[in-house]
MARKOLSE-286946 format. One line per 4 residues: number of its first residue (from 1); for each residue x, y, z of C-alpha. Coordinates in steps of 0.5 Angstrom, whole numbers, padded with zeros to 4 digits. Layout:
% MARKOLSE-286946
NUM = X/Y/Z ~ ...
//
This chain:
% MARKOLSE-286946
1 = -0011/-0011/-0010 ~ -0014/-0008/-0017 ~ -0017/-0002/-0014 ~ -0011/-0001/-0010
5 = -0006/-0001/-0016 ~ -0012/0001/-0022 ~ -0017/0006/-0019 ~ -0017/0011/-0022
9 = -0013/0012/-0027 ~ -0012/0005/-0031 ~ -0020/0003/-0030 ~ -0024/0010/-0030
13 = -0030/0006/-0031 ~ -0030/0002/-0024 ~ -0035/0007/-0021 ~ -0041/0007/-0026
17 = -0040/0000/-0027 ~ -0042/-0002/-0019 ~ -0046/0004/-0019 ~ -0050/0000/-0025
21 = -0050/-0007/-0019 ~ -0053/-0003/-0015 ~ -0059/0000/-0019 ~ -0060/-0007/-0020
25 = -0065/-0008/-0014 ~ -0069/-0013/-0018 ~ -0062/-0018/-0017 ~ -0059/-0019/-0010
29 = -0054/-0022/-0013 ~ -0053/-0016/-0017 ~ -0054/-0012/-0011 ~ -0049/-0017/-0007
33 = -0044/-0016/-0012 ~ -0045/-0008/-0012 ~ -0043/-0007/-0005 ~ -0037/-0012/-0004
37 = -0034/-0008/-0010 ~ -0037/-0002/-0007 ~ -0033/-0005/-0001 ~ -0026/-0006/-0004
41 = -0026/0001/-0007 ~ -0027/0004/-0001 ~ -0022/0000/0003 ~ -0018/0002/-0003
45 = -0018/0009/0000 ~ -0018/0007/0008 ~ -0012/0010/0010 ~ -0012/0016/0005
49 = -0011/0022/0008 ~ -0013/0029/0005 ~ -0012/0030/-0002 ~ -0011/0022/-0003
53 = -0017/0022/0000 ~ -0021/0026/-0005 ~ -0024/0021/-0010 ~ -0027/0017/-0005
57 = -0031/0023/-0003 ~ -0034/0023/-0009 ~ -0036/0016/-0009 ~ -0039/0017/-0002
61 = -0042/0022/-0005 ~ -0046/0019/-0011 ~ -0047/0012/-0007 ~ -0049/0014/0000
65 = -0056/0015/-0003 ~ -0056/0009/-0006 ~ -0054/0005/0000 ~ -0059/0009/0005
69 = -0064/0006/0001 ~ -0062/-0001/0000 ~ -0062/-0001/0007 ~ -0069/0002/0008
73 = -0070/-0005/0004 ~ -0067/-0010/0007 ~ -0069/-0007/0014 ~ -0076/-0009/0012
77 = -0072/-0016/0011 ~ -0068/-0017/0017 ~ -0071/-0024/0018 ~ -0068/-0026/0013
81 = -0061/-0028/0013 ~ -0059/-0025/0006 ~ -0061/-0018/0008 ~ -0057/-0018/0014
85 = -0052/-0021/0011 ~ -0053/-0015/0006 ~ -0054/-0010/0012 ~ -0046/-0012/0015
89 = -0044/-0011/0008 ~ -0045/-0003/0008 ~ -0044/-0002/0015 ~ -0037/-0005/0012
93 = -0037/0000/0007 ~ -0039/0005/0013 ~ -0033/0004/0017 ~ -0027/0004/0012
97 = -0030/0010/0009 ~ -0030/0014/0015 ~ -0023/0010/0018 ~ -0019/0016/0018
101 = -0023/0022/0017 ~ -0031/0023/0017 ~ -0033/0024/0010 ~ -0034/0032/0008
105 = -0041/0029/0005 ~ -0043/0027/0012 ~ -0041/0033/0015 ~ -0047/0037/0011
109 = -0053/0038/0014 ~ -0057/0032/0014 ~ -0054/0027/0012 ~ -0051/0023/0018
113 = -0057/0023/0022 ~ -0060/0018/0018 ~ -0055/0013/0018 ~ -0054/0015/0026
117 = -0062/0013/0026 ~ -0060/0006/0021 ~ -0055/0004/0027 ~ -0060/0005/0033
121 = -0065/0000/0028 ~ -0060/-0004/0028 ~ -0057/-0004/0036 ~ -0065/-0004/0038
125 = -0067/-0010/0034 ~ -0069/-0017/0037 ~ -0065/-0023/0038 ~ -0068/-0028/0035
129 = -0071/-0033/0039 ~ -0066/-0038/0037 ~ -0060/-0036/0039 ~ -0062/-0033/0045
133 = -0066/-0040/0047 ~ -0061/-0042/0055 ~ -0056/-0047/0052 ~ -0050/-0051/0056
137 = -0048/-0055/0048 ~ -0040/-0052/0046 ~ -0041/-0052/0038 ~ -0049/-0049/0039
141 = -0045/-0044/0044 ~ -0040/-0042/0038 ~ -0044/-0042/0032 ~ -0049/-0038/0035
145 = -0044/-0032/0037 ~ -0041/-0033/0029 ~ -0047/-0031/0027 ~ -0049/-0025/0022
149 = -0054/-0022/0027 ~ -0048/-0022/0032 ~ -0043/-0019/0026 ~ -0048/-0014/0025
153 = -0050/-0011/0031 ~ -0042/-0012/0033 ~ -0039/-0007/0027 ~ -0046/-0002/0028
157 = -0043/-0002/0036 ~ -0035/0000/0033 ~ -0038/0005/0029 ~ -0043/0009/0033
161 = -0038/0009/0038 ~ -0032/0012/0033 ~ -0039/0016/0032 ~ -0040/0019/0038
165 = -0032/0019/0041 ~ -0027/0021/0035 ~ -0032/0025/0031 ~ -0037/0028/0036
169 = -0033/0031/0042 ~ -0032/0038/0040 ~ -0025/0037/0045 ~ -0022/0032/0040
173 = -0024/0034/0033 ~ -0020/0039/0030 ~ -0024/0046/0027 ~ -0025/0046/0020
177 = -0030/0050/0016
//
């Protein structure tokens, strides 16, 4: 709620402050707490349209780098639950910042292929043997389909779907230079 009634005006400072988290890839801790502000800073733009949507582009812009390569580490990780957790977070971020619109900084040559390469890692990962091993137990049944593996694999299939239906049929999208 800060971010939507603060950012920009009243806290100038917020962005350079979660950029600084994120940076700080000694820390997971930091890094977490640099991505749920990263997090409620896109949310704070996710229903924006054009023009109200320009400071979002900018943050895009300057922190998509930062999240490729975190992504890179965590991917060298992802048996760990930690970096998956990590992993859901920026495909959250993903998501709200591309829910209306794609991001002109995505549009550019280059720098969608490698989160569409990102997504398809994801959705070919393995399933751990513990939650694919047969079981007729309810509570093991309910704790397996709540966990982050599946909340991760569930947020990349909605997001390769928008992808590929809203932004990737010529029929639909409108033509922008």
């Amino acid at each position: 709620m800060i971010c939507v009634h603060d950012y920009p005006d009243k806290l100038p400072n917020l962005f350079p402050q979660i950029m600084q988290y994120l940076q700080n890839t000694n820390s997971r801790e930091s890094v977490y707490t640099g991505l749920q502000g990263l997090f409620a800073l896109a949310a704070r733009f996710e229903f924006e349209l054009d023009e109200d949507r320009l400071p979002l582009h900018a943050v895009i812009k300057d922190s998509f780098e930062i999240l490729g390569s975190l992504v890179s580490q965590m991917m060298q990780h992802k048996d760990d639950a930690d970096a998956l957790h990590m992993l859901h977070l920026i495909c959250k971020v993903f998501y709200v910042s591309n829910q209306l619109q794609m991001c002109p900084y995505l549009m550019e040559a280059g720098h969608l292929d490698p989160w569409v390469q990102f997504f398809k890692a994801i959705l070919d990962m393995e399933c751990p043997p513990d939650l694919s091993a047969q079981t007729d137990d309810a509570i093991e049944i309910n704790r397996r389909e709540k966990h982050i593996f599946w909340k991760l694999k569930g947020i990349t299939a909605k997001l390769s779907y928008r992808i590929f239906v809203k932004y990737g049929n010529p029929t639909i999208v409108e033509e922008k230079p």
